[in-house]
C-alpha positions in Angstrom: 26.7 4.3 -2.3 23.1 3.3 -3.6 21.7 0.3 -2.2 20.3 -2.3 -5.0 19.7 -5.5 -3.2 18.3 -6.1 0.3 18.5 -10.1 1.0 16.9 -11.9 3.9 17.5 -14.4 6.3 14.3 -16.6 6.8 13.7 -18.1 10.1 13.0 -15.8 13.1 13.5 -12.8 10.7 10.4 -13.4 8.2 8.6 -15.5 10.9 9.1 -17.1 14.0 11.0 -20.2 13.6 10.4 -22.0 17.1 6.6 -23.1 16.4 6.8 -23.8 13.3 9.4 -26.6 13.8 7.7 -28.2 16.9 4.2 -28.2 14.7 6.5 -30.1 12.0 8.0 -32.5 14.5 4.9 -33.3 15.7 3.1 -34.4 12.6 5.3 -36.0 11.9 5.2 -38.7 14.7 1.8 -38.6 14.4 2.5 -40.2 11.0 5.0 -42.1 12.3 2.4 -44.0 14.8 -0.1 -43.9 12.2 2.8 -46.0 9.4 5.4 -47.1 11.2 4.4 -47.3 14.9 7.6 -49.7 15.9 9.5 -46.2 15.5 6.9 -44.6 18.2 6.8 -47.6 20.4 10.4 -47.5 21.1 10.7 -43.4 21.4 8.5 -40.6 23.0 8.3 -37.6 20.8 10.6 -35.8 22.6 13.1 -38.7 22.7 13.1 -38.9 19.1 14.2 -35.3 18.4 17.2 -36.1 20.9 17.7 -38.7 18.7 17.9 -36.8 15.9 19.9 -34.2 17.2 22.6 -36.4 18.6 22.8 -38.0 15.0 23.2 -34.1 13.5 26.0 -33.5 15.7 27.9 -36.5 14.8 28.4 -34.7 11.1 29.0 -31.1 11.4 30.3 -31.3 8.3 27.4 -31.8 7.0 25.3 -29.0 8.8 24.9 -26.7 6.2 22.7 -29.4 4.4 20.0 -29.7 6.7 17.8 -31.9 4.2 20.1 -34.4 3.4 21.1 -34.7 7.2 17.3 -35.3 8.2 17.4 -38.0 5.4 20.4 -39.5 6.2 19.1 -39.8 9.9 15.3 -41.3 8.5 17.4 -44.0 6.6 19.2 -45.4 9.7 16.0 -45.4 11.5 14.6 -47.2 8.6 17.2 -49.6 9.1 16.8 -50.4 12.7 13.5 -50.4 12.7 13.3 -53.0 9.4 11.3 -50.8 8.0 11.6 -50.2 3.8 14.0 -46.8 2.6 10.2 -45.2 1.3 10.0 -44.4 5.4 12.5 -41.9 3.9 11.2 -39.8 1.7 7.6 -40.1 2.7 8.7 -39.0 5.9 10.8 -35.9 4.9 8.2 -34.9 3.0 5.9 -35.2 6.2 7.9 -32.7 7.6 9.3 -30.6 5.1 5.4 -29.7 4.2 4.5 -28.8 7.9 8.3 -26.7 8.0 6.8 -24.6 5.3 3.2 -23.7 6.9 4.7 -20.3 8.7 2.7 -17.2 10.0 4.7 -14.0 8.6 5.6 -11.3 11.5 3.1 -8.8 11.5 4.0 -6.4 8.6 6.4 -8.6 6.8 4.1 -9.3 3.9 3.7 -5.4 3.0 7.4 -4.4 3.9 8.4 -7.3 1.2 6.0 -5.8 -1.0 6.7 -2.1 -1.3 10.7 -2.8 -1.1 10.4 -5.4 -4.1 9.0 -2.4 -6.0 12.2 -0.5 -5.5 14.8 -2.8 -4.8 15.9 -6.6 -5.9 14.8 -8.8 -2.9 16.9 -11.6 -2.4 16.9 -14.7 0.3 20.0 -16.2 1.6 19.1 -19.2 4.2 20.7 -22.0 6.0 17.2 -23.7 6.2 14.7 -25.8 3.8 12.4 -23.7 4.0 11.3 -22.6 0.6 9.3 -19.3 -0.2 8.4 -20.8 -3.6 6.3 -23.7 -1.8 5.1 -20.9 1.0 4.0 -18.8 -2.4 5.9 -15.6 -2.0 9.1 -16.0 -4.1 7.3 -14.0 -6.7 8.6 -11.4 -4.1 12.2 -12.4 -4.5 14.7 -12.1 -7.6 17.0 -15.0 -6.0 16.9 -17.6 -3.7 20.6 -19.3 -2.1 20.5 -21.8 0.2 23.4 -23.4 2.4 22.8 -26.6 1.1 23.3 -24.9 -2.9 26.5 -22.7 -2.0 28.3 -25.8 0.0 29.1 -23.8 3.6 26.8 -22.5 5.6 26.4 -18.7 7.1 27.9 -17.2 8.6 30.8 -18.1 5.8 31.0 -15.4 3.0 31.1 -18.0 0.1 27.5 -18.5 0.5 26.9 -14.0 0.2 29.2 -14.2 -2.5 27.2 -16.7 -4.7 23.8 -15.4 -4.3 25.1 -11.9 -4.7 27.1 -13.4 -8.4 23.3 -14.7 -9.5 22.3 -11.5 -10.1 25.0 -9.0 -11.1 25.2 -7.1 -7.3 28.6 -6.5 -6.0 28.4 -7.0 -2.1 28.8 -3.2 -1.3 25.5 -2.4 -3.1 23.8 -4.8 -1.0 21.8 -5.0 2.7 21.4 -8.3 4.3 18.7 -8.7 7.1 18.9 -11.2 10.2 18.5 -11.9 13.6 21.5 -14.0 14.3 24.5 -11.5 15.0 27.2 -14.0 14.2 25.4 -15.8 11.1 23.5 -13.2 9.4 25.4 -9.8 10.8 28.9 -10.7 11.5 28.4 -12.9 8.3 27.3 -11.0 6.0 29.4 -7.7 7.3 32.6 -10.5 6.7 31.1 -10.7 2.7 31.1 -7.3 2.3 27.8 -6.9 2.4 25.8 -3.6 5.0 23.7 -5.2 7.8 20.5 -4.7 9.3 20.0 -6.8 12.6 16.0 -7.7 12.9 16.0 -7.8 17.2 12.3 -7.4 18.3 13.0 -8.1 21.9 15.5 -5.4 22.4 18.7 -7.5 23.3 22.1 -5.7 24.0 24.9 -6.4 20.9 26.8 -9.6 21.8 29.7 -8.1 20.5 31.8 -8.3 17.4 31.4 -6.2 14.1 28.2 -4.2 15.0 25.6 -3.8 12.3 24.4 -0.8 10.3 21.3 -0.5 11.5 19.2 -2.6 14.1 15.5 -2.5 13.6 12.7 -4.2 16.2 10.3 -4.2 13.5 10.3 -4.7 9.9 8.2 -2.0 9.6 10.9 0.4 10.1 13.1 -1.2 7.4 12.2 1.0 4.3 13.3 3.5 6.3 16.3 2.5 7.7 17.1 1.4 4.3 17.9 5.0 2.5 19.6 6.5 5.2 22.3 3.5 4.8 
């Protein structure tokens, strides 16, 4: 059957997610000591992502919205801290800004280019990051995150709805990851074929294998029209 759409997972599949979060984290307790230094008094940097992440994992729940949790987390340490609610969205904006300076994989940029020519390019994410702000969504024909669709990946609600946005049925579609459970298992679930991004050569885990498994997106045009 002809593929139409080819939809991406972001983070570690369009870039490498790891820096680019620990550069974010740390500007923003650098503005934290520079505005509201009673927060960094108390905590170290990494004592404050504990924080954080303990707070997250009170409300899984609430996981697939990744902004609002960060916010909801910024208010209460607002509120202990007596410091005004503007500590909240000054400081998620702190952060979301830094989340969105990323360095493509090598090749990324072309591949997205020369498939958007032939294909409708699509991005399905549970992050905030936002291609718009990172200026390629010109590149993409829809954009669905988690915190839009309601559930996160690897649910097929969230496939279903970005697929509905633009007229594709899920078996004229490729979705692209790294995570075998969100992305692959996720997306095969949906209906959708599969390519698993692994440039470090891990064995499957197990589970619904995908169609393909590429190390580099350069191979993906390729990989693409023999699905």
């Amino acid at each position: 059957m002809t593929i139409r759409c080819i939809a991406f997972d972001l983070d570690d599949t369009l870039w490498a997610c790891k820096p680019v979060i620990e550069r974010a984290e740390q500007r923003f307790y650098a503005w934290l000591q520079a505005h509201y230094p009673r927060i960094t008094q108390r905590y170290s940097p990494e004592q404050l992502v504990k924080k954080r992440m303990n707070y997250m994992q009170q409300y899984p729940e609430l996981h697939y919205n990744l902004t609002r949790l960060r916010q909801d987390w910024l208010a209460l340490l607002a509120a202990e801290h007596d410091y005004p609610p503007a500590l909240v969205e000054q400081g998620f904006a702190v952060f979301w800004l830094a989340r969105n300076e990323v360095t493509f994989f090598e090749g990324a940029l072309a591949v997205l280019e020369a498939l958007s020519a032939r294909f409708s390019l699509g991005v399905i994410s549970n992050g905030n990051a936002s291609v718009h702000h990172i200026g390629v969504g010109h590149l993409f024909q829809f954009v669905h995150s988690a915190a839009e669709a309601g559930v996160a990946k690897p649910h097929p609600a969230i496939f279903h709805q970005a697929l509905a946005q633009v007229g594709i049925a899920p078996h004229q579609a490729v979705y692209v990851g790294d995570d075998p459970v969100r992305d692959i298992q996720g997306a095969a679930s949906a209906g959708l074929r599969t390519v698993w991004f692994n440039p470090e050569g891990q064995a499957w885990p197990g589970g619904q294998e995908p169609d393909a498994v590429i190390e580099n997106l350069a191979q993906l045009e390729t990989v693409i029209t023999k699905l």
